[in-house]
C-alpha positions as CSV (number, residue, x, y, z in Angstrom):
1,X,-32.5,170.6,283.1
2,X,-30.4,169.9,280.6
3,X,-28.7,166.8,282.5
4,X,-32.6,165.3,282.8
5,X,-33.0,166.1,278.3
6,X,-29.5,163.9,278.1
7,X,-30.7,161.1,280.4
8,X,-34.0,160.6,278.6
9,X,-32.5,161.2,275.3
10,X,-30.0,158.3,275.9
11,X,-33.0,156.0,277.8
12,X,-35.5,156.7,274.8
13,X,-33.5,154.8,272.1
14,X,-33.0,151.9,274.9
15,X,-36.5,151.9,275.6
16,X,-37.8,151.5,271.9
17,X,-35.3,148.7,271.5
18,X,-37.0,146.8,274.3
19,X,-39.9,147.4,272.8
20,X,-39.1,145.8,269.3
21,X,-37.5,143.0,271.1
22,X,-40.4,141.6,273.4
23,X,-42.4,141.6,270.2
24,X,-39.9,138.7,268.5
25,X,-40.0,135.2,270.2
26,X,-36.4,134.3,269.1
27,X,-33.6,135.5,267.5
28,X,-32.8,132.5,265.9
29,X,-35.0,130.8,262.8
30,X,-37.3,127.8,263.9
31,X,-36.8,124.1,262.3
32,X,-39.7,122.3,262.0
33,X,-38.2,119.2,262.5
34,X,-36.4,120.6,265.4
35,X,-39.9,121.7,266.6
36,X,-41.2,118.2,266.4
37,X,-38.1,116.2,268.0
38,X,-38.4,118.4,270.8
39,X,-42.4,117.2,271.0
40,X,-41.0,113.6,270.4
41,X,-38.8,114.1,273.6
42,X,-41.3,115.9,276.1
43,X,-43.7,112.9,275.4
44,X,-40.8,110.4,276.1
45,X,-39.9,112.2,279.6
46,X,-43.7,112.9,280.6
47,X,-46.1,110.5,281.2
48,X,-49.6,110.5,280.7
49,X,-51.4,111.8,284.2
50,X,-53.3,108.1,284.7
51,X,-49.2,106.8,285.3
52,X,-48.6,109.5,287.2
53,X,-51.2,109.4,289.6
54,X,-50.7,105.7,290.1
55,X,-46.9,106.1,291.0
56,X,-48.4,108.3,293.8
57,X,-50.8,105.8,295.1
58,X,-48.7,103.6,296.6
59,X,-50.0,101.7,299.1
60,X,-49.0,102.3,303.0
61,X,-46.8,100.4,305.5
62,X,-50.3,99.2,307.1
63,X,-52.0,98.1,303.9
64,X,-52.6,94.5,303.0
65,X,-50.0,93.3,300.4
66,X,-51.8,91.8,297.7
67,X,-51.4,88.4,296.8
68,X,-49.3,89.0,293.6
69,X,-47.3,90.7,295.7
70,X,-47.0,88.2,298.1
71,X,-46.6,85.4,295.9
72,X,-43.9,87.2,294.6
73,X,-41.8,87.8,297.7
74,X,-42.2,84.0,298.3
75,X,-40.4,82.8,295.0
76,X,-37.6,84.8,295.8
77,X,-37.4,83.4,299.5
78,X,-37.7,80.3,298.1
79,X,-35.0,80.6,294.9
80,X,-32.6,82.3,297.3
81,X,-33.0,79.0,299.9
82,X,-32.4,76.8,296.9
83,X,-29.2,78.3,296.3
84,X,-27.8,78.5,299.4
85,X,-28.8,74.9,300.4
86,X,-27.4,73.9,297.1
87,X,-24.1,76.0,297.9
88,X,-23.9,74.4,301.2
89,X,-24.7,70.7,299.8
90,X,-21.7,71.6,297.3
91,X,-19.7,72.9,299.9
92,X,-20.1,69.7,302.5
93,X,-19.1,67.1,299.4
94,X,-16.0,68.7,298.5
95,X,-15.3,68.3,302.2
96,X,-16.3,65.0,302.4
97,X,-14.2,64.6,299.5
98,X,-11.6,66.3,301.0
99,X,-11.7,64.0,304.3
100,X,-11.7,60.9,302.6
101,X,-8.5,61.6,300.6
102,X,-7.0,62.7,304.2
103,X,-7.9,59.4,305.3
104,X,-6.6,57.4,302.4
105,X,-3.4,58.9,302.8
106,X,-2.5,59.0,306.6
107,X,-3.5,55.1,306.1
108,X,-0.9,54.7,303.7
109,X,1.5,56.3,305.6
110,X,0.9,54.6,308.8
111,X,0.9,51.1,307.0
112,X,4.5,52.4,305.2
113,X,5.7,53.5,308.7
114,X,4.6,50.2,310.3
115,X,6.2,48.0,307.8
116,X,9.5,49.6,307.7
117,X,9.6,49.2,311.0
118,X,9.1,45.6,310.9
119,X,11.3,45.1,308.4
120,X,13.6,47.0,310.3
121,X,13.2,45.0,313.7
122,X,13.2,41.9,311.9
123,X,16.1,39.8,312.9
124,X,15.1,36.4,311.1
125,X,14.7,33.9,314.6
126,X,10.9,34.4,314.7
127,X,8.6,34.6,312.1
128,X,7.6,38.2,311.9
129,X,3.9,38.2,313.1
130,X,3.3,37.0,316.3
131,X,-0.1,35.5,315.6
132,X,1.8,32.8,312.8
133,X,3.5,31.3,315.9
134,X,2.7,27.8,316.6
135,X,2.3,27.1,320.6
136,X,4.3,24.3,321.8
């Protein structure tokens, strides 16, 4: 008996402490401005119920797609086909460009090869292109 007097002797002060306790919201002293930032920044993360309802109501993979919608999806086809046929336009002059200074150059090798070998072979009896010859 006397175990069960000590037991609810030491739970009775724990109790009543509880008590007092539940009564007080917070231990710590409420700003008012703190109190209205924190109303600032619930309204900035929720949205009214309107937005959120239409975020839900999207419309399914068998819907019609409206014609904003479409018209939308059809500039971006058509700006991403401008650029790449641009690109590719770009791309095939600088090839062109490329080609063309190939060309220039094996020509002026070639003619360089070709006339230092006629110089070379030159000996002086004939004149050096055949086509200057006179016929007798």
């Amino acid at each position: 008996m006397a175990g069960t007097h000590t037991v609810l002797l030491t739970l009775l002060p724990t109790v009543l402490i509880l008590i007092v306790l539940a009564g007080v919201e917070s231990a710590a002293v409420k700003d008012v401005k703190d109190s209205k930032a924190q109303a600032g920044a619930s309204k900035r993360v929720f949205v009214p119920a309107s937005d959120a309802s239409n975020v839900l109501k999207r419309r399914g993979r068998r819907s019609p797609r409206t014609y904003e919608e479409y018209y939308a999806e059809q500039r971006v086809k058509m700006a991403a086909n401008e650029q790449r046929r641009e690109h590719l336009e770009e791309q095939s002059n600088e090839y062109e460009n490329y080609l063309e200074e190939e060309r220039d150059e094996q020509y002026e090798r070639t003619r360089e090869k070709n006339e230092q070998w006629r110089e070379f072979h030159y000996d002086g009896q004939y004149p050096r292109y055949p086509h200057h010859r006179r016929y007798e």
